[in-house]
Backbone bond lengths (Angstrom), bond angles and torsions (degrees), N, CA, C in turn:
res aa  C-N    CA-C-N  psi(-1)  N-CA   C-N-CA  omega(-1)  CA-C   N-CA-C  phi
1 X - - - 1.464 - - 1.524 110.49 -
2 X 1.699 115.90 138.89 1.493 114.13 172.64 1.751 117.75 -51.75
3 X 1.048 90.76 119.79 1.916 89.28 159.40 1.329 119.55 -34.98
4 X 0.870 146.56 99.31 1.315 134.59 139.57 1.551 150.99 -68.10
5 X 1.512 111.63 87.02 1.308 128.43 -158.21 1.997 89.35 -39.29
6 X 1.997 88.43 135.79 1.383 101.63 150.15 1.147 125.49 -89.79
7 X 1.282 117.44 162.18 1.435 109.28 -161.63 1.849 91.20 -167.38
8 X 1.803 106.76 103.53 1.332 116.97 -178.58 1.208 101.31 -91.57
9 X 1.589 118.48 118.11 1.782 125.81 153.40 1.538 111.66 -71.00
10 X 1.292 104.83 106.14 2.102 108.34 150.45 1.335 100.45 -79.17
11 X 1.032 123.11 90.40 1.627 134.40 145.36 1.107 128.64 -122.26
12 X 1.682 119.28 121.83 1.330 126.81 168.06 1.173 134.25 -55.98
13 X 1.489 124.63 -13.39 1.719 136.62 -155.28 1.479 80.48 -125.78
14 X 1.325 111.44 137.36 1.688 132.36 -169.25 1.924 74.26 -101.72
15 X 0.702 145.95 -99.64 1.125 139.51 -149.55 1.768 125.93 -42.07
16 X 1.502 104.70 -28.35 1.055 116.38 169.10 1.777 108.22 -75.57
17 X 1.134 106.34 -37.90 1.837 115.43 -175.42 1.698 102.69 -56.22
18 X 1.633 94.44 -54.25 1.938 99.77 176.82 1.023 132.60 -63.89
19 X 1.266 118.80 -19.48 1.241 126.17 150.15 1.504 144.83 -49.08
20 X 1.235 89.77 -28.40 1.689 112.19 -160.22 1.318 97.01 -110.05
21 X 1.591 118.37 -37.80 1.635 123.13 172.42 1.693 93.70 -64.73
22 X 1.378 150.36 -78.20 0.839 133.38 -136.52 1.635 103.11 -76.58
23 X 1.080 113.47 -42.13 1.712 97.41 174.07 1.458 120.56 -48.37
24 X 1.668 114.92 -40.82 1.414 131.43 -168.21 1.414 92.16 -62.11
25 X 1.238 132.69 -61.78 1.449 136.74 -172.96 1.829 115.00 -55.25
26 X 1.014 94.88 -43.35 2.300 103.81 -179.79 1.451 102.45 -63.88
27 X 1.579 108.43 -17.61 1.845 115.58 -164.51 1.959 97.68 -104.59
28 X 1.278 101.27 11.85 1.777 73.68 -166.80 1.541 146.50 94.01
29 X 1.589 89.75 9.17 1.600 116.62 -169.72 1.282 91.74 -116.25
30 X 1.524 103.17 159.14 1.462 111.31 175.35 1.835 83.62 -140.80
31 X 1.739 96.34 112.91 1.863 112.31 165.04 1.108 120.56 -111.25
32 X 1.429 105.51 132.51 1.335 120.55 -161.00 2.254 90.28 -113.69
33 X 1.506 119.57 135.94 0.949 112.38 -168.67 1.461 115.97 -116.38
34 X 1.147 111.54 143.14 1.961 103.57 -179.94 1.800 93.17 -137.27
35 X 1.144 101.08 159.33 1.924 109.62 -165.66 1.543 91.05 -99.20
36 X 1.998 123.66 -37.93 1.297 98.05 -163.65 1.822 85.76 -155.94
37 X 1.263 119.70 -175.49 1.193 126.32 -157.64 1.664 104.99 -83.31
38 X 1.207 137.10 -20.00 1.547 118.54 147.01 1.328 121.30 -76.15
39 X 1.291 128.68 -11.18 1.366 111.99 175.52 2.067 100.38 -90.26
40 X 1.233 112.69 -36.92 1.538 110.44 155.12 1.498 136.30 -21.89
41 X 1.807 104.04 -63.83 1.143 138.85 -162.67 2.110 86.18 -79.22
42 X 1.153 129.54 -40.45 1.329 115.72 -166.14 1.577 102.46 -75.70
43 X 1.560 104.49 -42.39 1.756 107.23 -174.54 1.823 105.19 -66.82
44 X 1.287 109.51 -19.90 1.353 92.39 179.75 1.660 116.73 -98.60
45 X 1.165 109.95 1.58 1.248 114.63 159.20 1.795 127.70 -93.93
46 X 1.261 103.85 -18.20 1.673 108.38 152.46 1.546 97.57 -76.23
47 X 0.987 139.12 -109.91 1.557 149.76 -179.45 1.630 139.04 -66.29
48 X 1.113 103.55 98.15 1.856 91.64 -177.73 1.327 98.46 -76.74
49 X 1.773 86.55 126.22 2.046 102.61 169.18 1.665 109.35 -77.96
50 X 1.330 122.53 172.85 1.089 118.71 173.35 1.177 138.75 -95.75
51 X 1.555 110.40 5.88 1.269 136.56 153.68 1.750 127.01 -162.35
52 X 1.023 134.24 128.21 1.658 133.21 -160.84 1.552 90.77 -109.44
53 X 2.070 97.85 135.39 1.355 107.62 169.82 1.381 93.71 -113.05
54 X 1.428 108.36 131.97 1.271 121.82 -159.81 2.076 103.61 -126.85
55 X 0.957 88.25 117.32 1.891 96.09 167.71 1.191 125.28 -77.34
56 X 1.285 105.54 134.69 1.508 99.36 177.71 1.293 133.50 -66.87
57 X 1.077 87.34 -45.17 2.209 106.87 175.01 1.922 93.28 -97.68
58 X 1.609 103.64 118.58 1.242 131.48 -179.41 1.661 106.02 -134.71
59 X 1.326 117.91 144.09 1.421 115.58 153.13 1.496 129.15 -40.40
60 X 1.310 150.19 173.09 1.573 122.18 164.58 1.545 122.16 44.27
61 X 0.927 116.67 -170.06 1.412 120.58 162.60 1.810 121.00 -10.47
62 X 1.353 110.97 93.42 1.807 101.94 -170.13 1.795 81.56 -67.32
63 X 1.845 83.91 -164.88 1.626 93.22 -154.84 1.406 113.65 -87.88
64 X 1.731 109.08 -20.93 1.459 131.15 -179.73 2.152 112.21 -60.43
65 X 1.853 91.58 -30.98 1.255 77.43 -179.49 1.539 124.25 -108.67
66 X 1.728 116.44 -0.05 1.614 135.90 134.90 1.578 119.92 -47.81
67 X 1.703 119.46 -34.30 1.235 120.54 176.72 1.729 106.20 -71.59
68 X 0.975 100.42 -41.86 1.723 116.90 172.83 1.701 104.76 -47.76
69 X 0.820 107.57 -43.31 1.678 119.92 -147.10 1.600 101.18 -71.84
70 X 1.958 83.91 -62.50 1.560 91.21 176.11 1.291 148.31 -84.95
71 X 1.477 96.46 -10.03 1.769 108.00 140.65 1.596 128.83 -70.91
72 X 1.043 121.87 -25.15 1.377 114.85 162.29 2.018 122.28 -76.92
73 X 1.496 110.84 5.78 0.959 132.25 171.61 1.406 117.02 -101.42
74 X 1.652 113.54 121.46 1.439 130.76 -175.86 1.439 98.25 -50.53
75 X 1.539 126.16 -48.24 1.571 106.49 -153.83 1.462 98.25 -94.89
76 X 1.150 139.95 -8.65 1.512 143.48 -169.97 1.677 102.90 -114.56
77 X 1.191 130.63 -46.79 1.476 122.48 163.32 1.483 127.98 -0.05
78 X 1.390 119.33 -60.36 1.559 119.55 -173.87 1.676 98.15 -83.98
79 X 1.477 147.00 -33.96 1.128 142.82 -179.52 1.493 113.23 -24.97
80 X 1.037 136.03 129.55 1.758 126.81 163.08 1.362 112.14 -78.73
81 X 1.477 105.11 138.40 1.168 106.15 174.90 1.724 123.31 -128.92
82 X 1.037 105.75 129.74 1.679 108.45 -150.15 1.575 89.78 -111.02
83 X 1.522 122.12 97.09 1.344 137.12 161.30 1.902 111.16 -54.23
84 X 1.533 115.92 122.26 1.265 140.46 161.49 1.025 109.42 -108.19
85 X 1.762 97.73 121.22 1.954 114.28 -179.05 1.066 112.52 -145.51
86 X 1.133 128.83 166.56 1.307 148.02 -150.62 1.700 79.49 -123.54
87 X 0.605 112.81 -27.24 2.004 112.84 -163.33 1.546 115.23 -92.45
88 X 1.185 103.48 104.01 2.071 110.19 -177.75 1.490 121.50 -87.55
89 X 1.620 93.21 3.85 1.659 96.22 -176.77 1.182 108.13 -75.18
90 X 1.563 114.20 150.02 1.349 122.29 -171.91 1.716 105.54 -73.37
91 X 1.301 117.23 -25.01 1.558 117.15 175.03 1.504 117.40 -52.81
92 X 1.398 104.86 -40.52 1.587 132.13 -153.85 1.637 93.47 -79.87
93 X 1.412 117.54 -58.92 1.343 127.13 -178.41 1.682 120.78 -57.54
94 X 1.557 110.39 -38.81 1.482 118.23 159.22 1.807 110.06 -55.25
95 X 1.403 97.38 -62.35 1.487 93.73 -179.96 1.687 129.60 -32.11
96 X 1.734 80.75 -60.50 2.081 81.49 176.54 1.818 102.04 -47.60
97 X 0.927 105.98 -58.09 1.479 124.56 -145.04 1.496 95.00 -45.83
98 X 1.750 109.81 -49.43 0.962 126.54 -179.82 1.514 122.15 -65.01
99 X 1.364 125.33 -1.68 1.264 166.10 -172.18 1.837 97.32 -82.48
100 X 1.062 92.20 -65.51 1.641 112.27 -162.18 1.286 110.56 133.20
101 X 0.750 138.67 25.69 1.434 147.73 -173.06 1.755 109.61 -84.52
102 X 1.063 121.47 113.30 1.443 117.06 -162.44 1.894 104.17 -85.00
103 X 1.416 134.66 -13.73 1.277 145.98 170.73 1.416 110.28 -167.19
104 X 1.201 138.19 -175.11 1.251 156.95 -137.12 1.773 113.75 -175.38
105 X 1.338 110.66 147.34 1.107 100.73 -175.32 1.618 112.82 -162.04
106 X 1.351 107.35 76.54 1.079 120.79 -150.86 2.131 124.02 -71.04
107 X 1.266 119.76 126.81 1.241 134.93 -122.98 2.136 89.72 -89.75
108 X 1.573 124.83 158.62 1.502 102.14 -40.93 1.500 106.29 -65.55
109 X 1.927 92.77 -174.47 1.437 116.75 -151.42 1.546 95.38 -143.93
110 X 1.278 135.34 164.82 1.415 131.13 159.65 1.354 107.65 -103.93
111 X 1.311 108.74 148.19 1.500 120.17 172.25 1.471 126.94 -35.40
112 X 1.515 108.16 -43.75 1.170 110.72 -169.08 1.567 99.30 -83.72
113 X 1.519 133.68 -53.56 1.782 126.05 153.47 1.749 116.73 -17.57
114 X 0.950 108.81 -59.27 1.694 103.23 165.52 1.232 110.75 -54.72
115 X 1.092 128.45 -78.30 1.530 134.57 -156.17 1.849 102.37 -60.56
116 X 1.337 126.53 -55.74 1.429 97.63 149.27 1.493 153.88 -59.10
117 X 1.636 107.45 11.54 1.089 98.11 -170.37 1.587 100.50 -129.26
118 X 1.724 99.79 10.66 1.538 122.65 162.44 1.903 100.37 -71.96
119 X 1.347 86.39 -65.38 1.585 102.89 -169.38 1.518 106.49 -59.73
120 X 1.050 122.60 -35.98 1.679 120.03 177.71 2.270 110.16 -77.08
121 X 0.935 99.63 -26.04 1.579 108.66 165.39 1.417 118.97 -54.78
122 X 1.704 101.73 -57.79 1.254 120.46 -165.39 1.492 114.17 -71.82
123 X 1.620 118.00 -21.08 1.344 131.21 -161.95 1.609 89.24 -113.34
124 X 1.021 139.77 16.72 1.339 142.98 171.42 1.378 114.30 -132.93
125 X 1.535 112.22 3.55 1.285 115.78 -169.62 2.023 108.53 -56.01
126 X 1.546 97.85 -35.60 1.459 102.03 -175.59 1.219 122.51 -133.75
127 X 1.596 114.01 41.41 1.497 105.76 -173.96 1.452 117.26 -67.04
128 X 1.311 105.32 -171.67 1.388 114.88 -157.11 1.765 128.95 -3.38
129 X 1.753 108.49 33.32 1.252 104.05 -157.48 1.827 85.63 -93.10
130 X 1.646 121.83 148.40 1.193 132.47 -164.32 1.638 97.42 -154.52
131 X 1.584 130.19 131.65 0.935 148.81 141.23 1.445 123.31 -16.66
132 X 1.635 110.43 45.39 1.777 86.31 -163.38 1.694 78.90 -164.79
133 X 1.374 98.50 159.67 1.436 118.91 -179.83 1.384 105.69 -113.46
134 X 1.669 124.85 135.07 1.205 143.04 -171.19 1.959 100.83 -112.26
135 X 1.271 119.92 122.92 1.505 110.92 147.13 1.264 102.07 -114.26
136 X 1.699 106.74 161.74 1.466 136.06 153.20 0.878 108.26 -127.10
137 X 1.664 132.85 130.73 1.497 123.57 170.76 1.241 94.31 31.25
138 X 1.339 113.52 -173.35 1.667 142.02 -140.80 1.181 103.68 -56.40
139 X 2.096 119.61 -25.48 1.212 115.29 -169.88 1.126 122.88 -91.74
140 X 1.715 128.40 127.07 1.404 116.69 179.16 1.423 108.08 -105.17
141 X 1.449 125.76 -159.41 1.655 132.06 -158.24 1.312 94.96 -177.64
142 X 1.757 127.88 109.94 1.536 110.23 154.95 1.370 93.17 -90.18
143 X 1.218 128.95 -178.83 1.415 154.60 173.45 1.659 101.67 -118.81
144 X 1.164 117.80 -42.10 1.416 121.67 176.77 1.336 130.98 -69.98
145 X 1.130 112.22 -23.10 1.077 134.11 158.75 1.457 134.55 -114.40
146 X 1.404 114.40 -1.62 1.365 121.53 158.80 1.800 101.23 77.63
147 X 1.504 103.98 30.27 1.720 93.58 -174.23 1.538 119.08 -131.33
148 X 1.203 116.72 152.43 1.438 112.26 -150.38 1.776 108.87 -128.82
149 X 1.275 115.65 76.84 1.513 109.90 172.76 1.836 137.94 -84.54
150 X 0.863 129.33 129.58 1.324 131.91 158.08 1.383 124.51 -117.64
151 X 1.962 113.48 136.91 1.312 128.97 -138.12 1.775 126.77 34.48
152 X 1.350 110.13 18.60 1.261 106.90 -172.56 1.766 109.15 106.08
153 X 1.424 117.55 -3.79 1.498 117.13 -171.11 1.658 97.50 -114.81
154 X 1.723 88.20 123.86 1.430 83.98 -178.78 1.877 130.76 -72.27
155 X 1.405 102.70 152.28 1.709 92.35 -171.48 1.529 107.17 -95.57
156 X 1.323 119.34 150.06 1.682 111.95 161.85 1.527 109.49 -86.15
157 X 1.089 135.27 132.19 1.407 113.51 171.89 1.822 82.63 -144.42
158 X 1.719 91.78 160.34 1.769 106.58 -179.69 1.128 96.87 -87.64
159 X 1.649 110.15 166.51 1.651 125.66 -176.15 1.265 112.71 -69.92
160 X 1.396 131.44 -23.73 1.218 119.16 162.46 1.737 118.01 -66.78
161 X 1.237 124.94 -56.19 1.134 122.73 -179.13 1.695 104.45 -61.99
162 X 0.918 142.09 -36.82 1.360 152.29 162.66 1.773 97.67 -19.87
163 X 1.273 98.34 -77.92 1.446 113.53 178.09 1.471 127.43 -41.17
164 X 1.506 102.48 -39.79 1.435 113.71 -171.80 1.704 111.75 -85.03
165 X 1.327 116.53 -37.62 1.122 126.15 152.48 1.496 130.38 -52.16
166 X 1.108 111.30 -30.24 1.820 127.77 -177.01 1.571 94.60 -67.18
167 X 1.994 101.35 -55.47 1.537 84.44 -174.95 1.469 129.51 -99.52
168 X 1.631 113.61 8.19 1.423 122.92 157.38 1.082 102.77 -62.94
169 X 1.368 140.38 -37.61 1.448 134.61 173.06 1.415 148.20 -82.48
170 X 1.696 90.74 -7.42 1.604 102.28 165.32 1.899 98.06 -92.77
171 X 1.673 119.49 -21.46 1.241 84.34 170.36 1.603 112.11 -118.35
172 X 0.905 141.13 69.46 1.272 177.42 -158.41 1.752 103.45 -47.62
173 X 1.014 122.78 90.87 1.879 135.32 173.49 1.645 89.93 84.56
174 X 0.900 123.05 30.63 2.251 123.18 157.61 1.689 80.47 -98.57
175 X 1.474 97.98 127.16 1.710 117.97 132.24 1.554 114.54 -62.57
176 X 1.462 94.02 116.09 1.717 112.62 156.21 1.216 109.40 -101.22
177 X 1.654 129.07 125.81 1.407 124.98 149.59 1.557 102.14 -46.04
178 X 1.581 90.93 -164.26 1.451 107.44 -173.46 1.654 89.64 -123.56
179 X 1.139 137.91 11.66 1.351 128.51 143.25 1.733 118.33 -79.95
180 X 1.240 114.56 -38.53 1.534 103.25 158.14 0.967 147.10 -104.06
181 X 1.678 123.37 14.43 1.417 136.18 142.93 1.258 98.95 -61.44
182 X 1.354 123.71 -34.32 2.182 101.89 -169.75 1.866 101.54 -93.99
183 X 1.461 109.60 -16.29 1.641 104.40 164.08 1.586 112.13 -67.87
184 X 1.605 108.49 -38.23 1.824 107.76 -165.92 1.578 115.88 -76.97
185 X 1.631 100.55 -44.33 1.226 122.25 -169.53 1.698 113.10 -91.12
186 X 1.113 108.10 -57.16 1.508 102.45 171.91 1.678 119.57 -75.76
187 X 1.549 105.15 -19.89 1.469 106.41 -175.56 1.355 118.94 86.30
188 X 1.116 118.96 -32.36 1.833 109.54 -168.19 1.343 90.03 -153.76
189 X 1.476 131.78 110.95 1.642 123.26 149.35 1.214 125.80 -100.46
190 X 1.105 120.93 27.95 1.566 131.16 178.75 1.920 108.62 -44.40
191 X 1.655 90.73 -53.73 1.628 95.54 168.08 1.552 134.43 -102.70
192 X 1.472 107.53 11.46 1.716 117.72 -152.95 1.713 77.70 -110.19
193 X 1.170 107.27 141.88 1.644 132.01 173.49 1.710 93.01 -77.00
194 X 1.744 108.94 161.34 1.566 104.61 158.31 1.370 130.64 -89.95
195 X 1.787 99.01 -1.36 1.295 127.96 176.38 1.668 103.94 -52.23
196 X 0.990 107.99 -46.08 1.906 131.89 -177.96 1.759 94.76 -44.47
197 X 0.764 98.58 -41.87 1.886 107.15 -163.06 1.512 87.71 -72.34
198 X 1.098 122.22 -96.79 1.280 121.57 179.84 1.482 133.20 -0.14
199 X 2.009 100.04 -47.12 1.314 107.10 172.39 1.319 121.84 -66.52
200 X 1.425 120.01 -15.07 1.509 133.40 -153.21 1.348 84.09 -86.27
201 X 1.560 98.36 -65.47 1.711 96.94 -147.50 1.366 100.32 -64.54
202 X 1.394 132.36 -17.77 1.291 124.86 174.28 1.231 120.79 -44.39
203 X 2.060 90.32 -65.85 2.061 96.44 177.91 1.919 115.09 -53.71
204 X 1.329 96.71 -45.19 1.488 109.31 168.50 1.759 112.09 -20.66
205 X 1.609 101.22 -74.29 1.555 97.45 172.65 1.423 113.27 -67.09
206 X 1.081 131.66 -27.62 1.463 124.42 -172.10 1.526 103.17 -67.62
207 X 1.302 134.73 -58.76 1.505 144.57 165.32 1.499 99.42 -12.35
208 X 1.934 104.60 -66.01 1.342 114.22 -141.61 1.289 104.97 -95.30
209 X 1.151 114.04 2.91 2.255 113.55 163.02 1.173 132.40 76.17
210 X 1.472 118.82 -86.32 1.400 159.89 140.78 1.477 113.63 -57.05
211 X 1.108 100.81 -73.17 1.813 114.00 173.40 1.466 121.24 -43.49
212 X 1.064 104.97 -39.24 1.814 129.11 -162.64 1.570 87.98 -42.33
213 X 1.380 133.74 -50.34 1.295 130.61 -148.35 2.236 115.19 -66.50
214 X 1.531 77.90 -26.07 1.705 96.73 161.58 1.111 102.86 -16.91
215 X 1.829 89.58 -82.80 1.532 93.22 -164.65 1.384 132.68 -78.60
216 X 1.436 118.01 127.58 1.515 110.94 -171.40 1.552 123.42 -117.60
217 X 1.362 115.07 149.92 1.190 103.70 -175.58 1.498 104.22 -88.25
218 X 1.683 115.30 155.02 1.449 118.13 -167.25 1.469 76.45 -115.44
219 X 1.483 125.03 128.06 1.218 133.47 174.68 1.626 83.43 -73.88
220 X 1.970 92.23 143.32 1.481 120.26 171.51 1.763 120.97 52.59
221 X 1.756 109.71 5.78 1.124 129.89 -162.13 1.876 85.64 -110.51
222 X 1.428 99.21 -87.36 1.388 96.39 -141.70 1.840 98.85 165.65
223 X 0.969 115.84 -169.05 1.603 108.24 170.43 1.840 105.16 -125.87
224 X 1.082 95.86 166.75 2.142 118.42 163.71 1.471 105.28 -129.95
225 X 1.511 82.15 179.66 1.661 96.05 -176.82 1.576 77.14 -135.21
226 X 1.459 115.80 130.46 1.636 118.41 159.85 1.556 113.24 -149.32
227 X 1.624 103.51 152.74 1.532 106.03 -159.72 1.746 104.34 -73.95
228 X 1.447 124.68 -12.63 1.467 122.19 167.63 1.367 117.41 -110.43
229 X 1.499 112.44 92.38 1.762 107.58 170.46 1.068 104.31 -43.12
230 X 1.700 98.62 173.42 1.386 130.85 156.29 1.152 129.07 -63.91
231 X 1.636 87.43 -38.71 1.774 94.91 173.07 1.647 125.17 -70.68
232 X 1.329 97.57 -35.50 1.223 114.40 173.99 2.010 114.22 -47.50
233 X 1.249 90.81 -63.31 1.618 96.34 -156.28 1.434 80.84 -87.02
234 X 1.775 155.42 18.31 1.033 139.41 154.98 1.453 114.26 -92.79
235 X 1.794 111.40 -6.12 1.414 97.62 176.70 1.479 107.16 -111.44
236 X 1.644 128.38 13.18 1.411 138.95 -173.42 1.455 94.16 -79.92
């Protein structure tokens, strides 16, 4: 029998939840529903779904600080989580994202916009991720462990920037636009702005401190990651 991706709704509005269950179900989804972040938190501890649509405005716990929660959690960490909002501000949309929030999908929406942007989540859940540790200069990258050092000091960085860095670093001084960092790295931009990129590589350098200078922007190009800045060999 086909798999049928689970797929847990955090939604507060029963009418908005039924909605989204019965399309999810005619499409090949199997949704499992919770109203607020303990009834969430119990279904995802019987069963990890294969991706959680998560609301922003929740009773208790809104959804930004459950998205928090369960990315900083070993067994919920890799899950995608596809933020539903009522909120189009560009602050609001960094925030989730900045959350852990792997896309956004801002409310209303049409059926068929969800359901591709279920299926584009799910097929990006693990790109270019590979068993193997990358250095450049001082900076290393396991993939296996999801950990990120420079000079020996470890970095925190979020799972999105994680990603984007993994593959600035397998291809190491290539210019990527920002149309194919969101094809390589995110997998599907059918609905992701290139604005999105921008935000990454921002936090990206902010994470990386010292390091940050790696990455550079190629005016009218796109950005790299290379082991000799600009800055570097402009102050030698």
């Amino acid at each position: 029998m086909k798999h049928q991706p689970r797929v847990l709704i955090v939604e507060d509005e029963p009418a908005i939840a039924e909605l989204i269950a019965v399309n999810l179900r005619h499409n090949g989804f199997r949704p499992i529903w919770a109203e607020e972040g303990v009834a969430a938190q119990r279904e995802l501890d019987a069963v990890l779904p294969d991706v959680i649509l998560l609301d922003w405005m929740l009773p208790g716990q809104s959804g930004v600080a459950l998205a928090r929660r369960w990315r900083a959690n070993a067994r919920t960490k890799g899950v995608p989580i596809l933020m539903l909002t009522a909120r189009g501000d560009e602050p609001d949309k960094v925030a989730g994202l900045d959350a852990g929030a792997d896309d956004y999908i801002t409310k209303p929406f049409s059926t068929q916009e969800l359901l591709a942007r279920i299926r584009a989540v799910l097929r990006r859940r693990a790109p270019e991720r590979a068993d193997a540790s990358i250095t450049i200069g001082a900076l290393a990258l396991d993939s296996a462990t999801h950990r990120v050092s420079y000079q020996g000091q470890a970095i925190k960085v979020g799972p999105t920037e994680f990603k984007l860095l993994n593959y600035l670093m397998k291809h190491c001084e290539r210019v990527h636009s920002r149309a194919q960092l969101l094809d390589k790295v995110w997998g599907d931009h059918v609905f992701i702005e290139e604005r999105t990129v921008d935000v990454h590589v921002k936090r990206l350098r902010e994470a990386l401190g010292a390091a940050g200078a790696m990455v550079e922007t190629v005016r009218g190009a796109g950005y790299r990651l290379t082991a000799q800045p600009q800055v570097a060999a402009s102050q030698a």
